[in-house]
PASEBA-1860 file (N, C-alpha, C; in nm, 3 decimals):
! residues 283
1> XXXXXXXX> 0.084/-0.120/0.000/0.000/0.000/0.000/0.088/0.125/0.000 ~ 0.021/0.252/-0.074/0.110/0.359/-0.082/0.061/0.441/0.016 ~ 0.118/0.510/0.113/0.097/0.642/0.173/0.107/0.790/0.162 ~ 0.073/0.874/0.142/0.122/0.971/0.082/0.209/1.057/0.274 ~ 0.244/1.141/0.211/0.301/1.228/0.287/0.249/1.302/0.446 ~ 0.123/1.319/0.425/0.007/1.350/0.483/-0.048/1.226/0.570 ~ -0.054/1.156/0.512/-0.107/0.990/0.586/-0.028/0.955/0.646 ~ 0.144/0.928/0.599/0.229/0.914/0.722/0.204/0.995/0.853
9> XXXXXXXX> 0.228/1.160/0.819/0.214/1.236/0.951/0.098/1.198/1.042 ~ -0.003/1.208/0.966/-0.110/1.112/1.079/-0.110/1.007/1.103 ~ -0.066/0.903/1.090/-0.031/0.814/1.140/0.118/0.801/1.259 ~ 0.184/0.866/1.244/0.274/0.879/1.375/0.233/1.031/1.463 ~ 0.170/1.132/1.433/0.072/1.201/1.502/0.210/1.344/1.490 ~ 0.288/1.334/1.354/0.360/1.472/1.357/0.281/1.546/1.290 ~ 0.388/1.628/1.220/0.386/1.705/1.111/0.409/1.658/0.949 ~ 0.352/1.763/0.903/0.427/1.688/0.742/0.588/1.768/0.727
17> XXXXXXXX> 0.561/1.850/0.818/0.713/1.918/0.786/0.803/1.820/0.864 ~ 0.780/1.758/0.976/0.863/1.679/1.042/0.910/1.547/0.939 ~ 0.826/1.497/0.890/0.808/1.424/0.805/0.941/1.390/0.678 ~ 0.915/1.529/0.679/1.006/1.576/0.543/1.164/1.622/0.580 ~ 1.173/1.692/0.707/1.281/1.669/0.776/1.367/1.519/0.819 ~ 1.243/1.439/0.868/1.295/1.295/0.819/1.415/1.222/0.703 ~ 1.374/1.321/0.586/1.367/1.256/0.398/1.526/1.344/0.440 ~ 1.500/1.481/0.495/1.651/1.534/0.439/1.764/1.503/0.551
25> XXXXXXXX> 1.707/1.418/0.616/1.812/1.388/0.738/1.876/1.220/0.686 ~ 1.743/1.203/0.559/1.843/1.064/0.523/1.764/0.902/0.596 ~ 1.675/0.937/0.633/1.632/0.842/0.740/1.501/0.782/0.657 ~ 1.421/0.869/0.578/1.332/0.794/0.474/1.362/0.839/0.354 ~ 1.357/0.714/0.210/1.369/0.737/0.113/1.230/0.760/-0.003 ~ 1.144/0.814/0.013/0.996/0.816/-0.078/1.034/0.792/-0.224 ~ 0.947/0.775/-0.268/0.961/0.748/-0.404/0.859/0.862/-0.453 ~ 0.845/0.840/-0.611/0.755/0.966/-0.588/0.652/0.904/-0.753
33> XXXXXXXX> 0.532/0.965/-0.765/0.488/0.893/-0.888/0.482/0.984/-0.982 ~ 0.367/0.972/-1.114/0.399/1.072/-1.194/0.384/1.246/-1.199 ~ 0.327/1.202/-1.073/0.259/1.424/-1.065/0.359/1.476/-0.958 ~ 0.466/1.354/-0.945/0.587/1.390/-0.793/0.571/1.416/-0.695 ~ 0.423/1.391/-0.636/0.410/1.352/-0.505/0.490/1.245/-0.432 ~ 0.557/1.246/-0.347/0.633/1.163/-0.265/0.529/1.055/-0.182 ~ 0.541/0.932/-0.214/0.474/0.819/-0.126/0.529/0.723/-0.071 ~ 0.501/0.681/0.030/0.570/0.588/0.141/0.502/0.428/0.066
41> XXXXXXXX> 0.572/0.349/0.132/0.530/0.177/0.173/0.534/0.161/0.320 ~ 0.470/0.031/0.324/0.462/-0.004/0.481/0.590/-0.026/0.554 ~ 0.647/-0.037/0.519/0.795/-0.054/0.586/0.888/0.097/0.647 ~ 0.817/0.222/0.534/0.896/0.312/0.593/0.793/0.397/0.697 ~ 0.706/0.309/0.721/0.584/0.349/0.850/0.653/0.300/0.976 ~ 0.697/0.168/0.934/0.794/0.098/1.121/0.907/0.141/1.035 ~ 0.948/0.211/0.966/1.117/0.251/1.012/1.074/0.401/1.080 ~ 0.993/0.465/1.011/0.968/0.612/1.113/0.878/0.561/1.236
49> XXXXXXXX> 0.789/0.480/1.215/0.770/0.447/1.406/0.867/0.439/1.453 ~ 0.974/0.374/1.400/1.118/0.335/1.516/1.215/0.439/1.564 ~ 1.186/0.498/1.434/1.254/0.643/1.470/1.196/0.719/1.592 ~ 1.094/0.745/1.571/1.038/0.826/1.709/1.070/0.770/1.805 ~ 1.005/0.640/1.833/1.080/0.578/1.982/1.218/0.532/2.012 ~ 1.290/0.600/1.904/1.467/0.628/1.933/1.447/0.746/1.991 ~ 1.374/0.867/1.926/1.396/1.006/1.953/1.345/1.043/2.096 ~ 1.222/0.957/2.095/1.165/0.946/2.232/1.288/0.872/2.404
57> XXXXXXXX> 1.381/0.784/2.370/1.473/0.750/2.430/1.592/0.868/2.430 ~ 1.584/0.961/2.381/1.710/1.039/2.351/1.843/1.004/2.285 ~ 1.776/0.950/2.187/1.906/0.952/2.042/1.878/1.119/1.969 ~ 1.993/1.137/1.938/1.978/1.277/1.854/1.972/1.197/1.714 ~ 1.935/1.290/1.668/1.980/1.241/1.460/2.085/1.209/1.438 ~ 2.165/1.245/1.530/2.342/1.197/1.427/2.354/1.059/1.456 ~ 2.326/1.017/1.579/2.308/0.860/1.621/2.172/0.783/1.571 ~ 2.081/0.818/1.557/2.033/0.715/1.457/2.082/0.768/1.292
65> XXXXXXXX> 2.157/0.863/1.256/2.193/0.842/1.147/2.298/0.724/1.156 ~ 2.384/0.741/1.206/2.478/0.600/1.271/2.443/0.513/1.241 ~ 2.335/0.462/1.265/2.278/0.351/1.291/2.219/0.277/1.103 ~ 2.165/0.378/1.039/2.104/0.351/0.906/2.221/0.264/0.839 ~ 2.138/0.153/0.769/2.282/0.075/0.708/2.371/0.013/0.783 ~ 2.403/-0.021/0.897/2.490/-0.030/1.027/2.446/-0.168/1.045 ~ 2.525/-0.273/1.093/2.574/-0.414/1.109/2.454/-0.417/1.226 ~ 2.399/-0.553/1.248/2.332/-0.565/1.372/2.397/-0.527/1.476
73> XXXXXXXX> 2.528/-0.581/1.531/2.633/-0.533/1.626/2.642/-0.448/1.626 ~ 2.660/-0.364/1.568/2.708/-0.168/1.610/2.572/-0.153/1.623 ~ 2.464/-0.121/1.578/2.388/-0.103/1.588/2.344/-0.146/1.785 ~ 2.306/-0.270/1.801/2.363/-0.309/1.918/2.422/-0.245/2.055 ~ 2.538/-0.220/2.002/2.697/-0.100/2.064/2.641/0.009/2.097 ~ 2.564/0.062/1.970/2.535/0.219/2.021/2.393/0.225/2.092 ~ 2.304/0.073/2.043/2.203/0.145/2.231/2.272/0.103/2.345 ~ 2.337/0.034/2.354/2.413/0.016/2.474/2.490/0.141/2.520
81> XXXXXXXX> 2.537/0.204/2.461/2.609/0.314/2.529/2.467/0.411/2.544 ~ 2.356/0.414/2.466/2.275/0.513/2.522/2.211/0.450/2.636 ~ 2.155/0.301/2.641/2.065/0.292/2.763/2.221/0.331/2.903 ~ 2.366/0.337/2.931/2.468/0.335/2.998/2.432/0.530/3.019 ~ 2.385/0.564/2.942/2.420/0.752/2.902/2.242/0.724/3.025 ~ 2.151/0.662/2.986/2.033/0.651/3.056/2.073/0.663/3.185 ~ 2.087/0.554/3.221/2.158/0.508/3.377/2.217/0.540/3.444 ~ 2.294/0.661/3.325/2.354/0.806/3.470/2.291/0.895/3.472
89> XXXXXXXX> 2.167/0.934/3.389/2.116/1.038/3.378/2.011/1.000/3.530 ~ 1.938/0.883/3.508/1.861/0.840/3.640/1.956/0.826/3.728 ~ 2.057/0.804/3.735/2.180/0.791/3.888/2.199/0.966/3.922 ~ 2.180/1.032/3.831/2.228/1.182/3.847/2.074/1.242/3.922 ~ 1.983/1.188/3.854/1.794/1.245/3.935/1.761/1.197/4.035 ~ 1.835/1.056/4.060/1.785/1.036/4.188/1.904/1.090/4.319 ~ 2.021/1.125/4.226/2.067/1.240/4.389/2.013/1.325/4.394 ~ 1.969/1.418/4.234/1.895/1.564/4.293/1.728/1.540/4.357
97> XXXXXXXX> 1.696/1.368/4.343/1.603/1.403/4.410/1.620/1.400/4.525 ~ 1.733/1.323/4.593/1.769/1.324/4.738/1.795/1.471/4.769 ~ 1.911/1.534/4.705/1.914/1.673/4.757/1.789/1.774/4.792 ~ 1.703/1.737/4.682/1.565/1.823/4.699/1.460/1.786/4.810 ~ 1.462/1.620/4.831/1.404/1.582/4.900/1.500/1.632/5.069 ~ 1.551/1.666/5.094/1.696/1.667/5.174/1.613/1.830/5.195 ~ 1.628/1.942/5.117/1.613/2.060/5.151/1.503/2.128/5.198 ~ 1.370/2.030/5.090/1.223/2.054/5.147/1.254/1.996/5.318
105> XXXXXXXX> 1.283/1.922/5.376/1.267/1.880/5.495/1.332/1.988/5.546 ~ 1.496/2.082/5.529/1.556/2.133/5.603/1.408/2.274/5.614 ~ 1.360/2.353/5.497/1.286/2.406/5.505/1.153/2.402/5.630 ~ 1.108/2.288/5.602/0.993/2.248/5.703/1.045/2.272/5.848 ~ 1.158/2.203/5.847/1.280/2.262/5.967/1.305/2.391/6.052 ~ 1.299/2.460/5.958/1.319/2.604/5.978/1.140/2.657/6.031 ~ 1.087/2.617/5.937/0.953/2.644/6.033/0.903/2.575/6.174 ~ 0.949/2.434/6.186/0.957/2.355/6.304/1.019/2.433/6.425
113> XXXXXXXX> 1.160/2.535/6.368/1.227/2.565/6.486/1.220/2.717/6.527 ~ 1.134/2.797/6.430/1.087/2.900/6.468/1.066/2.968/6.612 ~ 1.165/3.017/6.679/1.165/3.077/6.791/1.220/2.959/6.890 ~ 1.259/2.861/6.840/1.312/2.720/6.901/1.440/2.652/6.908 ~ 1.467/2.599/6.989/1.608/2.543/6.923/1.621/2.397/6.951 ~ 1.677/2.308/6.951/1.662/2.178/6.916/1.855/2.119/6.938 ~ 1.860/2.024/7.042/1.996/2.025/7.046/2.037/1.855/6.991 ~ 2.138/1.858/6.908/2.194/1.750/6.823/2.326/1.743/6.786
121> XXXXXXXX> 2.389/1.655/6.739/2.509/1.630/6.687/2.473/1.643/6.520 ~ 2.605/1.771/6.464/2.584/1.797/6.331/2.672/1.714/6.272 ~ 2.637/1.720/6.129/2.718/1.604/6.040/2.842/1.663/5.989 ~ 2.941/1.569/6.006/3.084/1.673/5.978/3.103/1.698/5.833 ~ 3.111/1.774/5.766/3.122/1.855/5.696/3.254/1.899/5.603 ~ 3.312/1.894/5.476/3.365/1.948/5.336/3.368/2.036/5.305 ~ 3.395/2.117/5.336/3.383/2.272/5.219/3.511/2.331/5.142 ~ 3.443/2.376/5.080/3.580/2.507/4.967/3.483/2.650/5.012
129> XXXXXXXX> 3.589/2.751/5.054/3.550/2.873/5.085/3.565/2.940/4.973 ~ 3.444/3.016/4.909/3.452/3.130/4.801/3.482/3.272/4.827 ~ 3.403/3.284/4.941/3.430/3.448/5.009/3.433/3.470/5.145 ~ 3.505/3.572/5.173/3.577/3.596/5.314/3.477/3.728/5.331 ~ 3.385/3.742/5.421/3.284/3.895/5.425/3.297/3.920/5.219 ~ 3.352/4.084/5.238/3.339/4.093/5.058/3.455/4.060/4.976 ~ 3.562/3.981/5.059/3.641/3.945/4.928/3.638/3.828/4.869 ~ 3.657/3.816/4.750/3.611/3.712/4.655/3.732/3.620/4.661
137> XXXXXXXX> 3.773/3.455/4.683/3.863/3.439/4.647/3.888/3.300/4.536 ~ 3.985/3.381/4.444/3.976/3.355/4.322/4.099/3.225/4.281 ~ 4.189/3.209/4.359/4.252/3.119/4.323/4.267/3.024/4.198 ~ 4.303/3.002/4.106/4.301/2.958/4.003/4.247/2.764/3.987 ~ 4.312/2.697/4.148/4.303/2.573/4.155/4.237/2.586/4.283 ~ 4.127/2.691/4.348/4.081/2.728/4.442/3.944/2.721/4.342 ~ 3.900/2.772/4.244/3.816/2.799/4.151/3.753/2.668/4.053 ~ 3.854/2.573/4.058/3.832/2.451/4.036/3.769/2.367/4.133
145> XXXXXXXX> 3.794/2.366/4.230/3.738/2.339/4.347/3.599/2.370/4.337 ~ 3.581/2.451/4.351/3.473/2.553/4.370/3.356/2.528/4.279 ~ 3.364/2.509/4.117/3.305/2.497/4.065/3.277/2.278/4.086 ~ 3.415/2.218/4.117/3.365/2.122/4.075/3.219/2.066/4.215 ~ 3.246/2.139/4.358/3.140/2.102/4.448/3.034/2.199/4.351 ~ 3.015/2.265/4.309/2.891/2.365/4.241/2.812/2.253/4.176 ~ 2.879/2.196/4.056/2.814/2.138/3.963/2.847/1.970/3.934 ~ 2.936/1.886/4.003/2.964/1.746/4.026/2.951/1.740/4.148
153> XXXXXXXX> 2.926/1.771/4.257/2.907/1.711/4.410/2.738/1.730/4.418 ~ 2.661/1.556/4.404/2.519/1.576/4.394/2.479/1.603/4.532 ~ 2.498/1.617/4.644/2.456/1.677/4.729/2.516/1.768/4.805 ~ 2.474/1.895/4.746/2.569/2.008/4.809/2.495/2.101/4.898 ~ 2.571/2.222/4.978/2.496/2.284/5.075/2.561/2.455/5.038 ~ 2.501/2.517/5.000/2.539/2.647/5.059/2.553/2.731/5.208 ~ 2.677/2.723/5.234/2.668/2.738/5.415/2.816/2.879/5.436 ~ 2.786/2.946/5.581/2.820/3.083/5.598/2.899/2.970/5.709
161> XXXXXXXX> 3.031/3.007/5.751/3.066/2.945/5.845/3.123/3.120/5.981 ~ 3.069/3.132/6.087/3.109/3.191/6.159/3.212/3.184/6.245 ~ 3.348/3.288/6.266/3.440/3.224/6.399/3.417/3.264/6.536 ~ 3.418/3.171/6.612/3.360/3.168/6.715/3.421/3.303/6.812 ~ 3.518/3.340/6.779/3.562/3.454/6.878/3.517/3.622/6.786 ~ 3.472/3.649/6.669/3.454/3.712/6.637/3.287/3.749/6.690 ~ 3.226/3.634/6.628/3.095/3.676/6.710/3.051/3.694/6.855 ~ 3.152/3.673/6.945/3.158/3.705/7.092/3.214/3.842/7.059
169> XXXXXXXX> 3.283/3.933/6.989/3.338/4.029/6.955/3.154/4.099/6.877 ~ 3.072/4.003/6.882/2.994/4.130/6.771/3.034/4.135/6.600 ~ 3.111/4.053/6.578/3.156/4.067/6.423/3.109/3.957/6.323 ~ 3.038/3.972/6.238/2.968/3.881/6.176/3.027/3.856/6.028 ~ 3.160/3.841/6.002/3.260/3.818/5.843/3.196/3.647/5.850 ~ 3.106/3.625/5.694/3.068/3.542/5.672/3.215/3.478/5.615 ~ 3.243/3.327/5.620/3.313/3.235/5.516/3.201/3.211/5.411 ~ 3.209/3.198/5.310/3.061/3.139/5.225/3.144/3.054/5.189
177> XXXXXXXX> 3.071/2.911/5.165/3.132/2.812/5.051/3.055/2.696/5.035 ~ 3.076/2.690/4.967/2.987/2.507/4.944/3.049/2.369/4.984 ~ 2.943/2.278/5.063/2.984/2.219/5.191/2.926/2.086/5.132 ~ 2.994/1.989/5.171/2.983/1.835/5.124/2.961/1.726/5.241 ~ 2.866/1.671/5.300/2.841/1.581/5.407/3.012/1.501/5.367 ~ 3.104/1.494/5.513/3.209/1.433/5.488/3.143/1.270/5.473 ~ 3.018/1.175/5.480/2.980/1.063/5.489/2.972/1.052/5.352 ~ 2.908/1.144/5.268/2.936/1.141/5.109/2.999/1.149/5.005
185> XXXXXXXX> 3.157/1.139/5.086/3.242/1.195/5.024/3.302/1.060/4.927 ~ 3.320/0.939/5.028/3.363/0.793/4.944/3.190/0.792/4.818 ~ 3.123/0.747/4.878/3.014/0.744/4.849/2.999/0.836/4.688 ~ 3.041/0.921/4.687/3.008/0.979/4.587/3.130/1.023/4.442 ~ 3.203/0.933/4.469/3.369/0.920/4.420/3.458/1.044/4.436 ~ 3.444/1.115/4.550/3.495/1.235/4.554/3.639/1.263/4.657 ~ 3.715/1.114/4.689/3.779/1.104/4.759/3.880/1.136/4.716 ~ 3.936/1.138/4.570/4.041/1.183/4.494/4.051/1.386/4.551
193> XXXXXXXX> 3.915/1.423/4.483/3.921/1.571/4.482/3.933/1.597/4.617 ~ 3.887/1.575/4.705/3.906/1.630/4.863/4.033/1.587/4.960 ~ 4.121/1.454/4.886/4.216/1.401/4.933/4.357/1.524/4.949 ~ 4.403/1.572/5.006/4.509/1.687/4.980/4.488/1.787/4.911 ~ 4.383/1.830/4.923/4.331/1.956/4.818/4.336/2.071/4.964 ~ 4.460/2.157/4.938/4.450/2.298/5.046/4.346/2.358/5.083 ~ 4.232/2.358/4.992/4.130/2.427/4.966/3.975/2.430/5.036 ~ 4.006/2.279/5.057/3.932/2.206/5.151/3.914/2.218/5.275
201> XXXXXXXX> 3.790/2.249/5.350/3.792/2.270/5.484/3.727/2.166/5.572 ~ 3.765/2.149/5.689/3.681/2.048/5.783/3.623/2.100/5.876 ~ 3.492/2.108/5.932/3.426/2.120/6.002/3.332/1.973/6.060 ~ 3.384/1.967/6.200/3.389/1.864/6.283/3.209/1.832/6.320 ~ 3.198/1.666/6.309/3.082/1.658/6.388/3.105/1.679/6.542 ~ 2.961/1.747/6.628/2.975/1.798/6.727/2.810/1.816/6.770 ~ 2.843/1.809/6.927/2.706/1.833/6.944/2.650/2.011/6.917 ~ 2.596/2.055/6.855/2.491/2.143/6.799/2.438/2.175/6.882
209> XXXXXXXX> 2.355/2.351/6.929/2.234/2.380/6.937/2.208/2.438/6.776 ~ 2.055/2.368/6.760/1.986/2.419/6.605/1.885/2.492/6.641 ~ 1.898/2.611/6.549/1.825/2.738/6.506/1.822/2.749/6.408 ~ 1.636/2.831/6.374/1.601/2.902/6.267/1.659/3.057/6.230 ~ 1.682/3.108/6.141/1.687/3.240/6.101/1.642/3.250/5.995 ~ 1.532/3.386/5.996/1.490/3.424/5.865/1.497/3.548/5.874 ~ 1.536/3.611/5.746/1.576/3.774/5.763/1.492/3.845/5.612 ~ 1.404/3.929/5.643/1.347/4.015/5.542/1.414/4.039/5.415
217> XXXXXXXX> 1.399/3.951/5.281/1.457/3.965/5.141/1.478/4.123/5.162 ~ 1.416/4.225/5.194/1.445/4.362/5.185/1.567/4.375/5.263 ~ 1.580/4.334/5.370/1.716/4.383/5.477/1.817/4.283/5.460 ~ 1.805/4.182/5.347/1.932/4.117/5.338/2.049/4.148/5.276 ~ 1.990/4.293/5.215/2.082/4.392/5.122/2.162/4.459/5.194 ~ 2.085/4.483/5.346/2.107/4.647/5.387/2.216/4.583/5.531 ~ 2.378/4.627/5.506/2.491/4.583/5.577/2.386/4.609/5.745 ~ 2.363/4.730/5.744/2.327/4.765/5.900/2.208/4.688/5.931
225> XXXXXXXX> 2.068/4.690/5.847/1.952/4.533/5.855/2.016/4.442/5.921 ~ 2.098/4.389/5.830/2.118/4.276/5.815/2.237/4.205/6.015 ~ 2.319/4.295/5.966/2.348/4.315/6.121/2.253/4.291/6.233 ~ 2.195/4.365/6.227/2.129/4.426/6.326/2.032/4.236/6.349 ~ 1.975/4.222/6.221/1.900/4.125/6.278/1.952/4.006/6.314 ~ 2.089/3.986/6.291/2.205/3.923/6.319/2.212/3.891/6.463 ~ 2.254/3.996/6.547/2.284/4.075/6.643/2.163/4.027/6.758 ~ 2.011/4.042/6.684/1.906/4.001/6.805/1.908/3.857/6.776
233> XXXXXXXX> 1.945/3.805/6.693/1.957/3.640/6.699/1.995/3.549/6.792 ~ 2.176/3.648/6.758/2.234/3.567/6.851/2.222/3.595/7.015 ~ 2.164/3.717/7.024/2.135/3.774/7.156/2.040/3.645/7.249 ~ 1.950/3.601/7.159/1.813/3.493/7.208/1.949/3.357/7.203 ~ 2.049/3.365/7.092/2.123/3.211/7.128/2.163/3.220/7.237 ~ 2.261/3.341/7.305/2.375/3.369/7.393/2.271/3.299/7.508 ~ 2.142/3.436/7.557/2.045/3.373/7.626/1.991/3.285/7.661 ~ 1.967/3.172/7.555/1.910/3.032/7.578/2.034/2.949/7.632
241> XXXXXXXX> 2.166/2.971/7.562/2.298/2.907/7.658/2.299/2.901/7.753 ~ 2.345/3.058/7.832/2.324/3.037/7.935/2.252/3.029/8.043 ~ 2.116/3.041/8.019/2.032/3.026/8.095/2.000/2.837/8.113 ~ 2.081/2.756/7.984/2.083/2.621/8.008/2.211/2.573/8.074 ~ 2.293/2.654/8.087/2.410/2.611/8.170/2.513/2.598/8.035 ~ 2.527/2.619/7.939/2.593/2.607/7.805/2.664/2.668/7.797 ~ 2.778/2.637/7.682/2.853/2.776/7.587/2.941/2.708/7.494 ~ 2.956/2.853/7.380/2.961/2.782/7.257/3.150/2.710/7.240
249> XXXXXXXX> 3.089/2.619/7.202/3.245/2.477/7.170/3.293/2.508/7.042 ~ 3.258/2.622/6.961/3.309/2.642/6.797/3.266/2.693/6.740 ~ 3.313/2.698/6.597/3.254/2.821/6.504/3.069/2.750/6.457 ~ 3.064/2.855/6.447/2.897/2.844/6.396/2.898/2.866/6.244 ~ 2.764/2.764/6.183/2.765/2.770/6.045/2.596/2.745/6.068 ~ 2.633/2.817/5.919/2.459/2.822/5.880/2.422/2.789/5.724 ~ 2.317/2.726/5.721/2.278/2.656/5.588/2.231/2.746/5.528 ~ 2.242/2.758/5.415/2.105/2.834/5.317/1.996/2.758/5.232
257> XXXXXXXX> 1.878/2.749/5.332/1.804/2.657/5.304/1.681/2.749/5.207 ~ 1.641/2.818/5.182/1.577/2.923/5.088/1.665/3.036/5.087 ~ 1.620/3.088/4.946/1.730/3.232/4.895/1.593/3.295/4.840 ~ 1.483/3.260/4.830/1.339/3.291/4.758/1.270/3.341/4.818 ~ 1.155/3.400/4.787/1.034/3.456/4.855/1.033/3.562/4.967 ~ 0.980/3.637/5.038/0.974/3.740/5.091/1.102/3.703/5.220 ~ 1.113/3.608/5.325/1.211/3.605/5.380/1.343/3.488/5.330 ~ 1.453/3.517/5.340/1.579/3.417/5.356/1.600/3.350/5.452
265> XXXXXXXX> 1.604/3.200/5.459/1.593/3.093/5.558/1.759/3.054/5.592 ~ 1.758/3.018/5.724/1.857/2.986/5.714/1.902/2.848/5.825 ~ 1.957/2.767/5.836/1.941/2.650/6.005/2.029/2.675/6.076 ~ 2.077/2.706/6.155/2.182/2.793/6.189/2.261/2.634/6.323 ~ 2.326/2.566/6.295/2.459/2.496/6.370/2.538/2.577/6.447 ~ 2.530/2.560/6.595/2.616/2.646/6.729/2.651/2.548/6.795 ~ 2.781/2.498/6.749/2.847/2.405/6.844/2.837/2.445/7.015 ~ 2.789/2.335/7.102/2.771/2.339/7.222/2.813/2.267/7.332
273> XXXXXXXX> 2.905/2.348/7.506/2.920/2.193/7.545/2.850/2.302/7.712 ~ 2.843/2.160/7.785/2.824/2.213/7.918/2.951/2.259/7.964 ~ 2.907/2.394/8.059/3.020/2.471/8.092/3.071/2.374/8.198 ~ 3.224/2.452/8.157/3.311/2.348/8.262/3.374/2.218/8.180 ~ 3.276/2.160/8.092/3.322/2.016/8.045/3.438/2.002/7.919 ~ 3.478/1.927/7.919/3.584/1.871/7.805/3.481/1.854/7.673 ~ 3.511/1.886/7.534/3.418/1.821/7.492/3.504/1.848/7.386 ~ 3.495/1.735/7.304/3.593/1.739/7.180/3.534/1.721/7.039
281> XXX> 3.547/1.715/6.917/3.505/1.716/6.813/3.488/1.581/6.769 ~ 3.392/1.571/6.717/3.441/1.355/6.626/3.520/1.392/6.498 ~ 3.619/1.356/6.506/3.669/1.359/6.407/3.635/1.233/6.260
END
């Protein structure tokens, strides 16, 4: 049976222009009769069905051009390397769904601890520092770093790390950098990059007091805002310390768990020990 041009497209539910993009990509050959209308046979109906459910798997055109004319074996070869190209693409979604699934909870968190604090052992922690308060640092193999936790470390954290004697001073010079659960580090083949890399920081598991902070998207601009709301934060931490008999065992870090919507979220980690006591880091 002949098809015309038109009958194919409805029958795989394109276009006729798609159709015809088909013809110049090489993938159908029409014949054509005497008024040069171009018409199909049944065969180039399941070679363009097959085509779509290549295109539908994510072959581009150049790989099923590959494929046209091509030995059963190669043919073969090259879905194998795409269903392998599959299998990281799902190995790559199901960390960002962990990460996402990971941040909606820290979020819910932040509303859980609203005016609250919650005392725990934090997870020790990876980072590369980008900025010191406003200086940027740029390092050339500092920058490599930097980008590779950005965009190859599937579960990453944006986190402010505070030093503990500055904010007893009142001084709030953020570290910013992006922070890697040290438990994910084998786990996620990243033991090469973090192995002797200068760049790299450790921050110790430890027992924690956890806090919320959220600060007005408007005053997260404004140096003195932003301070300021800084400032009554830690005033309610200092307070809840010692009124529990506490004080702080280390630098403080804070997550950035929203950057969106009218306020900036944040979980805020205050290493803690009872006064008087020994208390050491897990290394």
């Amino acid at each position: 049976m002949r098809y015309l041009t038109n009958d194919l497209a409805k029958l795989l539910g394109v276009t006729t222009n798609t159709v015809r993009r088909y013809e110049q990509s090489g993938f159908l050959k029409p014949k054509r009769d005497k008024s040069n209308y171009r018409w199909y046979e049944s065969y180039d109906i399941d070679k363009a069905a097959m085509i779509r459910l290549y295109i539908k798997c994510g072959f581009s055109h150049d790989e099923i051009r590959a494929m046209l004319n091509s030995k059963s074996a190669d043919i073969t070869n090259i879905c194998t390397e795409k269903l392998d190209e599959i299998d990281s693409q799902i190995e790559r979604l199901k960390r960002l769904r962990h990460w996402l699934k990971d941040n909606v909870q820290l979020m819910n968190t932040v509303q859980v601890l609203k005016d609250n604090f919650v005392i725990m052992k934090c997870p020790a922690l990876c980072y590369v520092t980008f900025s010191i308060g406003d200086e940027i640092l740029n390092e050339k193999e500092r920058l490599k770093t930097i980008n590779y936790f950005m965009y190859q470390a599937p579960e990453v954290q944006l986190v402010n790390i505070y030093n503990k004697d500055e904010l007893l001073n009142k001084r709030f010079t953020a570290h910013t950098g992006w922070a890697v659960k040290e438990m994910d580090i084998e786990k996620f083949g990243m033991t090469d990059i973090v192995k002797g890399n200068r760049y790299i920081e450790y921050y110790p598991s430890i027992q924690c007091l956890y806090g919320a902070l959220e600060i007005s998207a408007e005053n997260i601009y404004s140096e003195k805002s932003l301070s300021k709301a800084k400032l009554e934060y830690f005033k309610k931490v200092k307070d809840y310390i010692e009124k529990n008999n506490y004080e702080l065992n280390g630098d403080i870090s804070e997550i950035l768990v929203n950057a969106f919507g009218e306020n900036v979220s944040m979980l805020v980690c205050m290493p803690i020990k009872k006064k008087g006591s020994k208390s050491t880091p897990t290394q």
